[in-house]
C-alpha positions in Angstrom: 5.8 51.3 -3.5 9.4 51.1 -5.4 8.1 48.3 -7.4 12.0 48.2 -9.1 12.8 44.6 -8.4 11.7 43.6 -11.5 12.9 46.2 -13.6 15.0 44.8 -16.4 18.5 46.2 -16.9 17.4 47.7 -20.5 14.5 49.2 -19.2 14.0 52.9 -20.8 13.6 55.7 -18.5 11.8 59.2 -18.6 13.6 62.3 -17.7 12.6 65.6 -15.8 14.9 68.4 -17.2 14.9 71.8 -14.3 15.1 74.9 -16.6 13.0 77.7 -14.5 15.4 79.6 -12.9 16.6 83.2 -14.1 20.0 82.8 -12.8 20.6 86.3 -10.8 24.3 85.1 -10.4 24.7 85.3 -14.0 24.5 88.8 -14.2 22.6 89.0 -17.3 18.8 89.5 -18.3 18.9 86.1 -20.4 17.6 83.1 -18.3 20.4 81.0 -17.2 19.7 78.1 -19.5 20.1 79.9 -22.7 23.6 81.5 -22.1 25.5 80.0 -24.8 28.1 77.3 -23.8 30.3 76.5 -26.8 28.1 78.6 -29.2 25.0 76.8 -27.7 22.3 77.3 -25.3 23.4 75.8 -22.1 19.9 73.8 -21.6 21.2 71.9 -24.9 23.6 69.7 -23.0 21.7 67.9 -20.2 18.7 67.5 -23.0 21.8 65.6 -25.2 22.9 63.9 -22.4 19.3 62.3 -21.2 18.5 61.6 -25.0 21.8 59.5 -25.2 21.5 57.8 -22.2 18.1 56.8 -23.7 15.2 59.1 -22.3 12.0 57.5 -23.8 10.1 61.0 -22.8 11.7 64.6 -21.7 9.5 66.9 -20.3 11.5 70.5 -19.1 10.0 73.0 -16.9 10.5 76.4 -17.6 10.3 79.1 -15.7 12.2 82.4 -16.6 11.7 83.9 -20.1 10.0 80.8 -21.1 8.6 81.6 -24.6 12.1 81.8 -25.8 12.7 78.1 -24.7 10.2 76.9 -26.1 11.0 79.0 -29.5 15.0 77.7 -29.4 13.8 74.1 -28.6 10.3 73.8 -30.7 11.8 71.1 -33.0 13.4 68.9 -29.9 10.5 66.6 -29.5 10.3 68.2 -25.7 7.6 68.5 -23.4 7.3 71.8 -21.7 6.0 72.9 -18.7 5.5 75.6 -16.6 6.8 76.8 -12.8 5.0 80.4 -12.9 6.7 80.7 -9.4 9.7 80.2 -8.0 9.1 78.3 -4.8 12.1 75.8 -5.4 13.3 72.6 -6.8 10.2 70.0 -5.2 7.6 72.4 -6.6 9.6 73.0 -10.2 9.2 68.8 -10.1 5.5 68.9 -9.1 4.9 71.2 -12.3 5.5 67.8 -14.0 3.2 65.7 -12.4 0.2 66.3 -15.0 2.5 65.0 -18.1 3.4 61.9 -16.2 0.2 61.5 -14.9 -0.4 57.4 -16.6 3.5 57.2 -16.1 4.3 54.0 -13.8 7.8 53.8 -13.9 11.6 55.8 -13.3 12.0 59.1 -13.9 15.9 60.7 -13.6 15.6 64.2 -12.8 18.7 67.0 -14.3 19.3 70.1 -14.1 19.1 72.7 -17.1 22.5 74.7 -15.6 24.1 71.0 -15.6 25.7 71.1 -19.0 28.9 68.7 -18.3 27.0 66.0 -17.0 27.4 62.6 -19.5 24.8 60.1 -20.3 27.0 57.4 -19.1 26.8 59.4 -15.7 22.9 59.2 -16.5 23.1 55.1 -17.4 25.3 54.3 -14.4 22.8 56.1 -12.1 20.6 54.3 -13.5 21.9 50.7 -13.2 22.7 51.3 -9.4 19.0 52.0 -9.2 17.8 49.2 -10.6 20.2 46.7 -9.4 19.8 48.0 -5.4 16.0 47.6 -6.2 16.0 51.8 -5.3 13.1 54.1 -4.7 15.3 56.8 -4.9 18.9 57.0 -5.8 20.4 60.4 -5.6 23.7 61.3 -7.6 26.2 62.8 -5.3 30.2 63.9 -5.7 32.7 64.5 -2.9 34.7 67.9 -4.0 37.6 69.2 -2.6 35.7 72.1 -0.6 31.7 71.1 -0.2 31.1 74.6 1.5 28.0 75.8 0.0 26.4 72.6 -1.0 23.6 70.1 0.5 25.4 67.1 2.5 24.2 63.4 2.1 23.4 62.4 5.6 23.8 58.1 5.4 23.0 55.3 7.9 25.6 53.2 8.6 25.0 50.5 6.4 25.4 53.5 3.6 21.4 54.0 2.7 20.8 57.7 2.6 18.8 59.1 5.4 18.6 62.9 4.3 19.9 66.1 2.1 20.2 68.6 4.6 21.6 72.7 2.6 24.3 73.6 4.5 22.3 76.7 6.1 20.1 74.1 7.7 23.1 71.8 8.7 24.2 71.4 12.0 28.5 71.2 12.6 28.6 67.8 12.5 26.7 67.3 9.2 28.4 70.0 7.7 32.0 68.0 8.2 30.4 65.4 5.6 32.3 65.8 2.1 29.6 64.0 0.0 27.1 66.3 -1.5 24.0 66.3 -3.6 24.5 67.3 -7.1 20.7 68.3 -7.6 19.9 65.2 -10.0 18.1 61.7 -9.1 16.7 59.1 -10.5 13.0 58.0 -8.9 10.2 55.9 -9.2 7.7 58.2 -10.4 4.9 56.1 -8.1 6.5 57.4 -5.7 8.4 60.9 -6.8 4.7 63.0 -7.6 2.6 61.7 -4.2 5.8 62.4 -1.9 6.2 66.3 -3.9 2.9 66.6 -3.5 3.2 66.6 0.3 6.5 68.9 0.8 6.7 71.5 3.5 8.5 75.0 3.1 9.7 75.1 6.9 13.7 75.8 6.2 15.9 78.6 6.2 15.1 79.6 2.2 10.9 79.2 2.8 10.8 76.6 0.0 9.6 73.2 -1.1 12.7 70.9 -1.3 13.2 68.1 -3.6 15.9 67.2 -1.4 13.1 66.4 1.5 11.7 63.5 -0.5 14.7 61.4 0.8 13.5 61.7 4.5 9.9 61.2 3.0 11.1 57.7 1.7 13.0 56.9 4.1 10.3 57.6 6.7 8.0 54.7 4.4 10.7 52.2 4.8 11.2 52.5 1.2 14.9 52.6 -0.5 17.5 55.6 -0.6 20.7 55.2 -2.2 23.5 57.6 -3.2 25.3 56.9 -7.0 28.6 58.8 -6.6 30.2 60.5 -9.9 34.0 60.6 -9.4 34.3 64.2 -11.2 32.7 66.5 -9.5 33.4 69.3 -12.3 31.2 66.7 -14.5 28.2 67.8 -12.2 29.0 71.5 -11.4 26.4 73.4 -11.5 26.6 76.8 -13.5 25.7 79.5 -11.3 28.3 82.8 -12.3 29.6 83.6 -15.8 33.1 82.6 -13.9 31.4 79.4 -13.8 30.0 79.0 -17.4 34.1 80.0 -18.6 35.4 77.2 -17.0 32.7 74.5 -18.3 33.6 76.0 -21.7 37.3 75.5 -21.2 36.3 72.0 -19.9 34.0 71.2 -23.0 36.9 72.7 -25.3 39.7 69.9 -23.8 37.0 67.2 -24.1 36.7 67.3 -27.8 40.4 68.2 -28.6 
């Protein structure tokens, strides 16, 4: 089902970009992707990034004050569709499924409120991929403090087994440091059936992308983790605290 061990190196790849959300954290009526990061929407980075790393294809759900995305990004050469409810990150994915639909190949899924992340981040995620002949690779970052974030659960030969959020961990899993940074890179073969066939039993009452881990896992197909050493490359923006710092961040980048 991965059919990756004949993927060449060079191979282009397709990207999903998650951009639904309306950000309650943020404090504001805009939708989260559109407060401006260094005098630019916030969605504008990850879109950059996925471009760069050479994203044949970007297709961006939208969610939240959707008309005005598609209005700041008409002349971006993106594909938009949309998650007219919120019923989490598996079902914002399955919203793609129709624009991929004679797709055979990998897809690496961002996040809209990822704005640091770089596309050599994006290329190295995928090489690992391909080179571990992956089904699934998901990219993951071991922070100081992981309070608050999913856990990557491995086997002891270092495949992933599951993402389990921290309010459906139990003690031991929630002493793991590595944690899921909400982007993956997937065979889409696989990545649209296994969406398709989530379950909302969990603490939030939502359809986890997360759960497609245990999904492949449970085929005998291939999970892998691709670890990115910064984990302030992958923070996600959730607070205007947290949108300050990314800017201060960006700012000592390109000094």
């Amino acid at each position: 089902m991965n059919g990756s061990g004949d993927i060449r190196r060079d191979e282009k790849f397709s990207a999903i970009i998650l951009a639904a959300g309306k950000g309650k954290r943020m404090k504001s009526d805009l939708a989260k992707v559109l407060h401006p990061l260094c005098g630019l929407p916030m969605l504008t980075y990850p879109v950059a990034a996925a471009r760069a790393a050479g994203a044949k294809k970007i297709v961006v759900v939208i969610g939240h004050q959707a008309e005005q995305i598609r209005e700041q990004f008409r002349e971006q050469g993106l594909i938009f569709t949309e998650q007219r409810e919120q019923l989490g990150t598996g079902h914002a994915v399955l919203q793609a499924a129709e624009a991929f639909r004679d797709h055979d190949g990998t897809i690496v899924i961002l996040c809209g409120d990822v704005p640091l992340i770089r596309p050599e981040t994006v290329m190295s995620l995928c090489d690992q991929h391909r080179m571990e002949g992956a089904t699934i690779t998901v990219l993951t970052t071991i922070p100081e403090n992981p309070t608050g974030y999913g856990r990557v659960v491995k086997a002891s030969g270092g495949r992933v087994v599951k993402i389990v959020e921290e309010r459906d961990a139990l003690p031991e899993e929630k002493k793991i440091r590595e944690i899921n940074t909400g982007i993956y890179c997937v065979e889409s073969r696989f990545l649209f059936g296994a969406v398709a066939s989530l379950g909302n039993r969990n603490a939030q009452g939502e359809y986890y992308l997360t759960d497609i881990v245990d999904i492949a896992c449970k085929n005998g197909l291939v999970a892998i983790s691709c670890v990115a050493h910064d984990p302030l490359e992958v923070m996600g923006i959730n607070t205007p605290e947290d949108l300050e710092r990314a800017g201060r961040s960006m700012m000592a980048q390109n000094q």
